[in-house]
C-alpha positions in Angstrom: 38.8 -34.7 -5.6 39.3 -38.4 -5.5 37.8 -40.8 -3.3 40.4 -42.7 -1.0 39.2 -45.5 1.5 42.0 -47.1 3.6 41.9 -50.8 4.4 44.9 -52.8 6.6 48.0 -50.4 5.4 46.7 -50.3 1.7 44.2 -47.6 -0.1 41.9 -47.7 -2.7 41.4 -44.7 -5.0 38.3 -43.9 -6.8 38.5 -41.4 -9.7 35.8 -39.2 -11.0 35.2 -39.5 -15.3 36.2 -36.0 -15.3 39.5 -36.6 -13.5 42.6 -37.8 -15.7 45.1 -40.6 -12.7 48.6 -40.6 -13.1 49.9 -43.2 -10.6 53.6 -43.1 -10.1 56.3 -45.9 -8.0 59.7 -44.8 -8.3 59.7 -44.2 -12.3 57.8 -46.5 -13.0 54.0 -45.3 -14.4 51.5 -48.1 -12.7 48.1 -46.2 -13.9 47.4 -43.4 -16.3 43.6 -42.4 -17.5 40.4 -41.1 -16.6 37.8 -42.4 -13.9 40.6 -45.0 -12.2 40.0 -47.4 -9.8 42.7 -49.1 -8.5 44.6 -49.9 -4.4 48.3 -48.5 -3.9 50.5 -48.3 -0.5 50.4 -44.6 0.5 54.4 -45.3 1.3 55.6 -45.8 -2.3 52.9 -43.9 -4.3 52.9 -40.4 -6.1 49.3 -39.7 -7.8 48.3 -36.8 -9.6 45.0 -35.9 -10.4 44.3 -33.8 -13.5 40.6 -32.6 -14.3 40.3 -32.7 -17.8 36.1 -31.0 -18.0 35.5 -27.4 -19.3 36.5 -25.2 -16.8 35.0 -21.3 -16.8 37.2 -19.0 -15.5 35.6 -15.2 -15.0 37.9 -12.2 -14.8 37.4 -8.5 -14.3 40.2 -5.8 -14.5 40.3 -2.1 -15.4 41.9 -0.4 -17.8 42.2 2.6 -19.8 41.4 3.6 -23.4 43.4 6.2 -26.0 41.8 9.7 -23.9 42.8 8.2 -20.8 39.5 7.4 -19.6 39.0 4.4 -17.1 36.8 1.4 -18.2 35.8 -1.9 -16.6 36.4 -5.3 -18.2 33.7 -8.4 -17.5 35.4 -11.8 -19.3 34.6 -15.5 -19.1 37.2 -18.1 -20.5 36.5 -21.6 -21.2 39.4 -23.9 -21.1 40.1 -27.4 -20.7 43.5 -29.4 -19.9 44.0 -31.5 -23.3 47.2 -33.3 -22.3 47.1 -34.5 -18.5 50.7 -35.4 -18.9 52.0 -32.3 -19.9 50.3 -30.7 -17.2 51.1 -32.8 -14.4 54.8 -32.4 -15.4 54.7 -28.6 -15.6 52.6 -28.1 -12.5 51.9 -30.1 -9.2 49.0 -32.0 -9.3 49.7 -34.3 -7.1 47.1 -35.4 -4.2 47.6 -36.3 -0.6 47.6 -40.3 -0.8 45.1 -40.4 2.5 42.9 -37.4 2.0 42.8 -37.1 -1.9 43.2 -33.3 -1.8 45.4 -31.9 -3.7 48.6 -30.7 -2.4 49.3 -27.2 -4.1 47.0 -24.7 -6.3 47.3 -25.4 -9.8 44.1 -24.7 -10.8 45.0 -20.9 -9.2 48.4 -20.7 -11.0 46.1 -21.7 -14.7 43.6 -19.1 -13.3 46.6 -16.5 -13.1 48.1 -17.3 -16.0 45.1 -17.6 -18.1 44.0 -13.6 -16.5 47.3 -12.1 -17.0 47.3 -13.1 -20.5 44.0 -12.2 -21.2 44.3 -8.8 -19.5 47.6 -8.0 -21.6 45.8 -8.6 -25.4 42.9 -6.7 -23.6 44.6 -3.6 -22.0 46.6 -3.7 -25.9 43.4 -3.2 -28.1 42.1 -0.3 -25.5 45.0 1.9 -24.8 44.7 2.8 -28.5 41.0 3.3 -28.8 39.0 5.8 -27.5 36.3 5.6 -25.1 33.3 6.3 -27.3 34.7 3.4 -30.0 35.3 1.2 -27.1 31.9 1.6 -25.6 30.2 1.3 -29.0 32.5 -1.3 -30.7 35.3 -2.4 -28.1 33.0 -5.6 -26.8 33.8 -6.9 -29.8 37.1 -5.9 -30.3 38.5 -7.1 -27.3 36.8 -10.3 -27.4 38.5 -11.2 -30.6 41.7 -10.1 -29.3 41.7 -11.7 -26.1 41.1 -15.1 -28.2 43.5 -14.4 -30.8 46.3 -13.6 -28.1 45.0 -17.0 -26.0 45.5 -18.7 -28.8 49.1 -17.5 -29.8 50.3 -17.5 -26.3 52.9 -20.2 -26.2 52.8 -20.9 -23.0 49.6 -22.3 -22.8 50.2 -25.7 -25.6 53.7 -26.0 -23.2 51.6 -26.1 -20.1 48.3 -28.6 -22.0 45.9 -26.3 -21.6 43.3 -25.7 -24.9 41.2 -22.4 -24.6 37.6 -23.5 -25.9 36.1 -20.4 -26.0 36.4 -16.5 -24.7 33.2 -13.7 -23.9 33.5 -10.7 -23.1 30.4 -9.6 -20.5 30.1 -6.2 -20.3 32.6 -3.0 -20.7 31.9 -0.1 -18.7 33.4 3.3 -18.1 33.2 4.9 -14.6 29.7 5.9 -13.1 30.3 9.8 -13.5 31.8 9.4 -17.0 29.0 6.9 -18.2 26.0 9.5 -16.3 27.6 11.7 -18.5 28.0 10.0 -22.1 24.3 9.2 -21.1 23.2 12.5 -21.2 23.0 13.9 -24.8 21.4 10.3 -25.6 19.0 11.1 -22.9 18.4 14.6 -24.0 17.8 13.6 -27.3 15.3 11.0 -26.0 13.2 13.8 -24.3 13.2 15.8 -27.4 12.2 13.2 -29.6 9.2 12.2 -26.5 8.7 15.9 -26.2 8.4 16.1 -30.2 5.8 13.0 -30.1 4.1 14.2 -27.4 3.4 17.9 -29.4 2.8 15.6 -32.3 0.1 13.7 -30.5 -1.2 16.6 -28.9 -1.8 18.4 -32.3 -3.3 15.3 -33.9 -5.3 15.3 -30.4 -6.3 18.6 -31.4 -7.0 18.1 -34.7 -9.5 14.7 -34.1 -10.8 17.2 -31.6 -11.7 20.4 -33.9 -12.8 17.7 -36.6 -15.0 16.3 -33.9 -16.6 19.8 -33.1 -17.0 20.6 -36.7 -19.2 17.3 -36.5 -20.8 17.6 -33.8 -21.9 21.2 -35.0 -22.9 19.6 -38.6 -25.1 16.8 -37.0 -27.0 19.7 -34.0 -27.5 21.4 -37.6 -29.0 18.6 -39.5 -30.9 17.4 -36.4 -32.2 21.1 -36.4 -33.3 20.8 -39.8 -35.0 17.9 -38.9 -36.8 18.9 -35.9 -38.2 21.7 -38.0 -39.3 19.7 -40.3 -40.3 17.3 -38.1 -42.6 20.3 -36.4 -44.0 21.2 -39.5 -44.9 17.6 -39.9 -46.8 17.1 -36.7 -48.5 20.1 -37.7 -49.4 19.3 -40.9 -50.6 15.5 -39.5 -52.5 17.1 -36.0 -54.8 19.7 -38.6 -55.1 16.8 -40.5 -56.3 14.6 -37.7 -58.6 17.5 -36.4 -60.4 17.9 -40.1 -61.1 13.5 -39.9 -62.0 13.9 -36.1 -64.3 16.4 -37.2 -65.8 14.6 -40.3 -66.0 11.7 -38.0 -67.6 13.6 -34.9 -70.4 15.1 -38.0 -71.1 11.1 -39.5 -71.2 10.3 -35.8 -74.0 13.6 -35.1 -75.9 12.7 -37.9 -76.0 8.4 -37.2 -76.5 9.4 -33.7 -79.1 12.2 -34.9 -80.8 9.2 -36.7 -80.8 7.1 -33.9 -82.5 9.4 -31.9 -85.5 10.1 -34.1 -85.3 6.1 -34.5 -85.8 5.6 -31.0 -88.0 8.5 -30.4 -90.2 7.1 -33.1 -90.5 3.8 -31.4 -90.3 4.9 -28.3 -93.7 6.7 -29.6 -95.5 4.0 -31.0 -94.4 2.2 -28.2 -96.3 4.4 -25.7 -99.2 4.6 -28.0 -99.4 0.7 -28.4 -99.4 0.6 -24.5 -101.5 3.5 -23.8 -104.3 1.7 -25.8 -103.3 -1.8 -24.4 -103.5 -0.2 -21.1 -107.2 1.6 -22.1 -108.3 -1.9 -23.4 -107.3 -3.7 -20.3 -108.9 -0.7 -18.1 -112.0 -0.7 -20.2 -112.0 -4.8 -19.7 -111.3 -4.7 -16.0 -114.0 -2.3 -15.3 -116.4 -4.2 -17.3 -115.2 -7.0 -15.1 -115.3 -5.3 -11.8 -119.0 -3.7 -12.6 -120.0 -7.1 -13.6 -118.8 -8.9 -10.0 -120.3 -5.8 -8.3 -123.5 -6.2 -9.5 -123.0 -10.6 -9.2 -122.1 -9.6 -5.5 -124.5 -7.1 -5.0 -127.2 -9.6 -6.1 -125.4 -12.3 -4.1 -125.7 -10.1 -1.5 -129.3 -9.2 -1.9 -130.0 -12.4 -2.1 -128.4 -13.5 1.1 -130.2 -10.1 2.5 -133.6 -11.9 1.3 -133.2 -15.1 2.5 -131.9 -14.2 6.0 -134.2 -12.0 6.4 -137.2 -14.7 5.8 -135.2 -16.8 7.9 -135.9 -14.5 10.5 -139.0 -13.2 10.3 -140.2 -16.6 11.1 -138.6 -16.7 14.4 -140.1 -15.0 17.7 -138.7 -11.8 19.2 -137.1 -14.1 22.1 -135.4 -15.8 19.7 -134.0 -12.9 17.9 -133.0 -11.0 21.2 -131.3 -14.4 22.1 -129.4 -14.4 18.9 -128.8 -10.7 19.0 -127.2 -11.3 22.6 -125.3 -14.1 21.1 -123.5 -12.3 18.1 -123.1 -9.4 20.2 -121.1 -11.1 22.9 -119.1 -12.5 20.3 -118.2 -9.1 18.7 -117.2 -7.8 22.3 -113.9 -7.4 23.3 -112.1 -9.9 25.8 -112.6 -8.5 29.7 -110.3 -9.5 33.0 -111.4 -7.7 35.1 -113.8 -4.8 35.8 -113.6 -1.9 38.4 -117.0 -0.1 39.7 -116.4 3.2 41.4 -118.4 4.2 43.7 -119.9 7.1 41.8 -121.2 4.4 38.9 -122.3 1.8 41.2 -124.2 4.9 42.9 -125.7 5.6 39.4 -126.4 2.3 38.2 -128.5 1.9 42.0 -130.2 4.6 41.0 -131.5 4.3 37.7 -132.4 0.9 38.6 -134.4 2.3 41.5 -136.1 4.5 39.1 -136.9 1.9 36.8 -138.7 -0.4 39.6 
């Protein structure tokens, strides 16, 4: 839509690139071309506006095929107006001179024209093929006839209107119909999972008895092993037994020889002490008489001379000194209790003395 601005009784139009002007006063043709800018009075102006980008125009319609069996029809068509002039003289694209909308539908009546055409070449190709060769083929089909009938339709070159390009999206029966032309091609994909799935179970099976038959092989080798390893540990433990016992026998006999080794020098050993011991008796005896009798003379001596000593002295003298050592020798006294049974004694015999 083009941009219109008003300013003191005039108006300024704006085009878009995409948007072939055609500005008209009277008969006479002021402005004609794509992405315009120009001012007009509203009063004496007739504009068209003709968009001259790719248009896409989608379309769906039913129809039915050779066995009278319903089908949808998705299609696309690409077109583009390649003479503005053309069109705007076969339909009204004229705009509103204040708002820039445009006054009719052409772009409705192109949409009409292009579907109606379309749908003919279409519902043509279909009503003579049946349903299975539509559904497996009829995409194609269709798609090359819609373009070839677009193409030879003379109405579109009279109107300016080029068809770039046609698709056809999708061409469906009805739901119950296509559930059942979905069926055997399901069936058939159960038994061929079904077939793939006994397939993998037997190979499964197979792996597995080849696995057993394995397994079995290697407990028998390892069997054959273990009894061979048993006769082994036999054949090494009798063996280890017969050099234990050779060694325990070398070990008897060193430890045999030790023995009388030590028994022998424990032997001379005693002897050499028993007569060290003898010698040193022998020598401390000889010593021992020998300060016996230096003693006992000592002593003798001593004897002598203390008793020459004292038979010079008087008897006074010798009780005195007898006295003497003898209170030494007695033991220390605190205190000393007469009963009256000694003291009566002790009266008495000195009494009997006097």
């Amino acid at each position: 839509m083009a941009d219109i601005t008003r300013r003191l009784g005039w108006r300024h139009l704006r085009g878009a690139p995409t948007a072939h002007i055609r500005h008209h006063r009277g008969t006479r043709l002021l402005h004609d071309g794509p992405g315009l800018s120009f001012w007009f009075r509203a009063l004496t102006a007739a504009i068209s506006e003709v968009p001259v980008d790719d248009r896409e125009l989608a379309m769906t319609f039913h129809a039915r095929t050779s066995d009278f069996q319903d089908v949808a029809v998705q299609a696309t068509v690409t077109y583009r107006i390649s003479d503005p002039a053309v069109a705007a003289a076969r339909l009204d694209f004229s705009i509103d001179p204040d708002s820039g909308a445009w006054r009719a539908a052409p772009l409705e009546q192109l949409g009409t024209l292009l579907t109606e055409t379309a749908q003919q070449h279409a519902l043509d190709v279909l009503s003579r093929t049946p349903l299975s060769a539509a559904l497996v083929d009829g995409v194609t089909a269709v798609r090359e006839r819609i373009a070839q009938g677009l193409a030879s339709e003379p109405r579109l070159p009279a109107t300016g209107i080029e068809v770039v390009a046609v698709r056809v999206v999708a061409l469906r029966p009805e739901p119950e119909v296509e559930r059942a032309l979905r069926t055997p091609a399901r069936e058939q994909i159960q038994q061929e999972a079904d077939r793939a799935t006994y397939e993998r179970r037997a190979v499964a099976v197979e792996r597995e008895r080849a696995i057993a038959e394995n397994e079995l092989a290697s407990q028998i080798e390892l069997a054959r092993r273990e009894e061979q390893l048993v006769d082994q540990r036999g054949t090494n433990t009798r063996r280890e037994a017969e050099e234990h016992a050779a060694a325990d026998a070398v070990r008897a006999e060193a430890e045999a020889a030790r023995t009388v080794r030590l028994a022998d020098a424990e032997a001379a050993r005693t002897v050499r002490l028993a007569e060290a011991e003898a010698t040193r008796s022998v020598r401390l005896a000889k010593a021992e008489a020998e300060g016996a009798r230096e003693v006992g003379e000592a002593r003798a001596q001593a004897q002598a001379a203390w008793l020459r000593v004292h038979g010079d002295v008087d008897v006074a003298t010798l009780n005195a000194l007898t006295g003497t050592r003898l209170a030494e020798n007695l033991p220390r006294i605190d205190s000393v209790t007469i009963s009256p049974d000694v003291l009566t004694g002790l009266l008495t015999r000195l009494g009997t003395r006097e």
